[in-house]
C-alpha positions as CSV (number, residue, x, y, z in Angstrom):
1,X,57.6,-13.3,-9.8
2,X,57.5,-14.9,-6.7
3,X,60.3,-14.6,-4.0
4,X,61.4,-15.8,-1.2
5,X,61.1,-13.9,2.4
6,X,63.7,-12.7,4.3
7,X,64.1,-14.0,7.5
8,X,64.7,-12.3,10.4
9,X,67.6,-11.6,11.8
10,X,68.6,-10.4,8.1
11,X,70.3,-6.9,8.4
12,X,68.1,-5.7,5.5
13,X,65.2,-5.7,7.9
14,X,66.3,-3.3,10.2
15,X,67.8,-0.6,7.8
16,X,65.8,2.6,7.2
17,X,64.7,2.3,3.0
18,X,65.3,4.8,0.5
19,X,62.4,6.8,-1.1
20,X,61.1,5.7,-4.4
21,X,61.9,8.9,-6.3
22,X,60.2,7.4,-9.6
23,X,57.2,5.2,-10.6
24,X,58.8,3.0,-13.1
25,X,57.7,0.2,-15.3
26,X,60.4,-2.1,-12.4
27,X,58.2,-0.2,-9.9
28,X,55.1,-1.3,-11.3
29,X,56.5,-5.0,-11.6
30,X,57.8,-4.6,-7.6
31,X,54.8,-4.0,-7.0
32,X,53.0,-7.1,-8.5
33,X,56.3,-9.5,-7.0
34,X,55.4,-8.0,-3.7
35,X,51.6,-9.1,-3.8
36,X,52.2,-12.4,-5.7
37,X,54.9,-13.0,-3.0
38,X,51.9,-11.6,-0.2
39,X,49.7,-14.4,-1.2
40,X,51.9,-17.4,-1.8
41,X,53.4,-17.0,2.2
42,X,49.8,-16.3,3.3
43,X,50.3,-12.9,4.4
44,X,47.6,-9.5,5.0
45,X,51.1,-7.5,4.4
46,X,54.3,-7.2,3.0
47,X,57.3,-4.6,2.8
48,X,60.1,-4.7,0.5
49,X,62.7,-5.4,2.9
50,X,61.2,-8.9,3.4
51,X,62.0,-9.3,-0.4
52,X,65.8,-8.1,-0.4
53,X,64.7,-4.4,-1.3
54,X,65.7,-1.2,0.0
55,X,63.1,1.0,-1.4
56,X,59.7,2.6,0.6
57,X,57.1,0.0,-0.6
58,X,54.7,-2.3,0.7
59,X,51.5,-3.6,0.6
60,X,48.5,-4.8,3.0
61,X,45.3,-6.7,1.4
62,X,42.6,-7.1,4.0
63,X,39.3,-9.2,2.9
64,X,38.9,-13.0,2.5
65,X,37.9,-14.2,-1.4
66,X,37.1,-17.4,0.2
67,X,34.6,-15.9,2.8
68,X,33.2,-14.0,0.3
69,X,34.2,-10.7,0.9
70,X,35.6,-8.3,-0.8
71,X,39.6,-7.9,-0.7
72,X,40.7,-4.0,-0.6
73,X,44.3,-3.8,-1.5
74,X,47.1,-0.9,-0.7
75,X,49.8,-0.2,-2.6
76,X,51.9,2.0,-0.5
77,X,54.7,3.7,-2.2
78,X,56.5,6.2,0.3
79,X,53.4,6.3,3.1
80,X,53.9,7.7,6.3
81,X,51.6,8.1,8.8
82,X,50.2,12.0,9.6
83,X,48.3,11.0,12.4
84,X,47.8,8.6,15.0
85,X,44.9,8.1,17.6
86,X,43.9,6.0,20.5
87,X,45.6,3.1,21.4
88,X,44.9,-0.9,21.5
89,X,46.8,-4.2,22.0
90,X,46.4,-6.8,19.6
91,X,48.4,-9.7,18.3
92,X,50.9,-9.9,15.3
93,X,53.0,-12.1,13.5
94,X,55.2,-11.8,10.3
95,X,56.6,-13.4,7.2
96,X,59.9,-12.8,8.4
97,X,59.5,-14.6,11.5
98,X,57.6,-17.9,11.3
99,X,55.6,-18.8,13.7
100,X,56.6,-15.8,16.0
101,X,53.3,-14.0,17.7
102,X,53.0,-11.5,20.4
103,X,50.9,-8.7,21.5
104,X,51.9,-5.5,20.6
105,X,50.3,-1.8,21.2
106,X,49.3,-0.1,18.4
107,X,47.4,3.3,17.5
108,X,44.0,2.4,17.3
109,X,43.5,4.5,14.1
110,X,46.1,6.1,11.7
111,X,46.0,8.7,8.4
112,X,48.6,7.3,6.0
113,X,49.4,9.1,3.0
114,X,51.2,7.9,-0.2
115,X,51.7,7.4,-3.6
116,X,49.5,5.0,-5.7
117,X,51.1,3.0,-8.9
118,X,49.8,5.7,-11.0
119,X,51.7,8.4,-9.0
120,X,49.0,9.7,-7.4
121,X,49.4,10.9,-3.9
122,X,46.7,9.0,-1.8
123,X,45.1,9.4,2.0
124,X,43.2,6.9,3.7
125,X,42.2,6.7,7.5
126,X,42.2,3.4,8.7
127,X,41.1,1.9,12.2
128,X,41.3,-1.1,14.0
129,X,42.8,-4.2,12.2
130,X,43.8,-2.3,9.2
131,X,45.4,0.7,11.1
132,X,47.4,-2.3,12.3
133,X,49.0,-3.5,9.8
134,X,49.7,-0.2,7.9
135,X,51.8,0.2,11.1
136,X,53.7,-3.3,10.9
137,X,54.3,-2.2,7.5
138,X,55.5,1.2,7.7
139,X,57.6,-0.2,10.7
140,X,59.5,-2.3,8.1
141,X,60.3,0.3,5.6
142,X,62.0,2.4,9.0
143,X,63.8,-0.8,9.9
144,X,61.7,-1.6,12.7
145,X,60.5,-5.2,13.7
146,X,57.2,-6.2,15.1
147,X,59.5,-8.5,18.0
148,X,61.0,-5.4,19.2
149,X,58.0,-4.5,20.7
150,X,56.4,-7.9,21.8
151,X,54.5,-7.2,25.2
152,X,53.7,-11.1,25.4
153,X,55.1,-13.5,23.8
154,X,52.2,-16.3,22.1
155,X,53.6,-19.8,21.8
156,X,52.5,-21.0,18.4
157,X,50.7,-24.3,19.9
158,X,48.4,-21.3,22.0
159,X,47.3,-18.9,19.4
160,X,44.0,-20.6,18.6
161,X,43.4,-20.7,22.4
162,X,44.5,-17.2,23.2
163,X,42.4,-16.0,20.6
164,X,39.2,-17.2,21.6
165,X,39.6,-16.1,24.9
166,X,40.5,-12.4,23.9
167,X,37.9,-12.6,20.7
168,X,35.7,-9.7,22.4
169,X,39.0,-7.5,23.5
């Protein structure tokens, strides 16, 4: 089932979630709304706050089907991040804020543990881009929001441009 986003400045966004204490069959179907709902607003990433739930879920899908490459996809129940190295500014966006972009600093690479749908407990390191959005994720599900820590602010109309001329950054 597809829903709709939450917008920001919707309270459930900036409230801490509750751990998901067991993998249910509604789980299991969370899960599936959450990527369905990932894919028809055009997103890497989604948490369940930014479908009206309070529970430690969320997902990031990195790749490009249409480029040809291969899409990896995370199912994240209860992650947190163990470790955290280096540091890099990049820029963001997000579902719940529409065409809203800013650079904001970031661990270059993280260790995220978690559970997987079949209630195995997972640990990936990720770097660069996907480090990235784990954190804007896991930022959600601790009620945090990527415009709280905006270092520049990227008018909508200059994201192509500003992107070109930090392509090599």
């Amino acid at each position: 089932m597809r829903y709709p986003v939450v917008l920001y400045p919707d309270k459930i966004l900036k409230q801490q979630t509750r751990p998901v204490v067991e993998i249910t069959d509604e789980m299991i179907q969370l899960l599936d709304d959450l990527y369905e709902t990932m894919l028809a607003h055009d997103g890497i990433g989604i948490a369940a706050p930014q479908i009206g739930k309070n529970l430690r879920i969320a997902i990031v899908a990195l790749g490009d089907e249409e480029e040809g490459e291969e899409v990896e996809i995370f199912e994240l129940i209860n992650p947190q991040i163990i470790q955290k190295k280096g540091s890099s500014v990049d820029v963001e966006g997000c579902l719940s804020l529409p065409k809203v972009y800013g650079t904001v600093e970031r661990a270059e690479e993280v260790t995220v543990r978690y559970i997987n749908r079949e209630g195995h407990e997972m640990e990936v390191d990720a770097y660069g881009y996907l480090a990235r959005a784990f954190q804007h994720e896991i930022d959600h599900l601790n009620g945090e929001v990527f415009v709280d820590k905006i270092i520049e602010r990227i008018a909508p109309e200059e994201l192509d441009a500003f992107m070109e001329e930090h392509i090599d950054d």
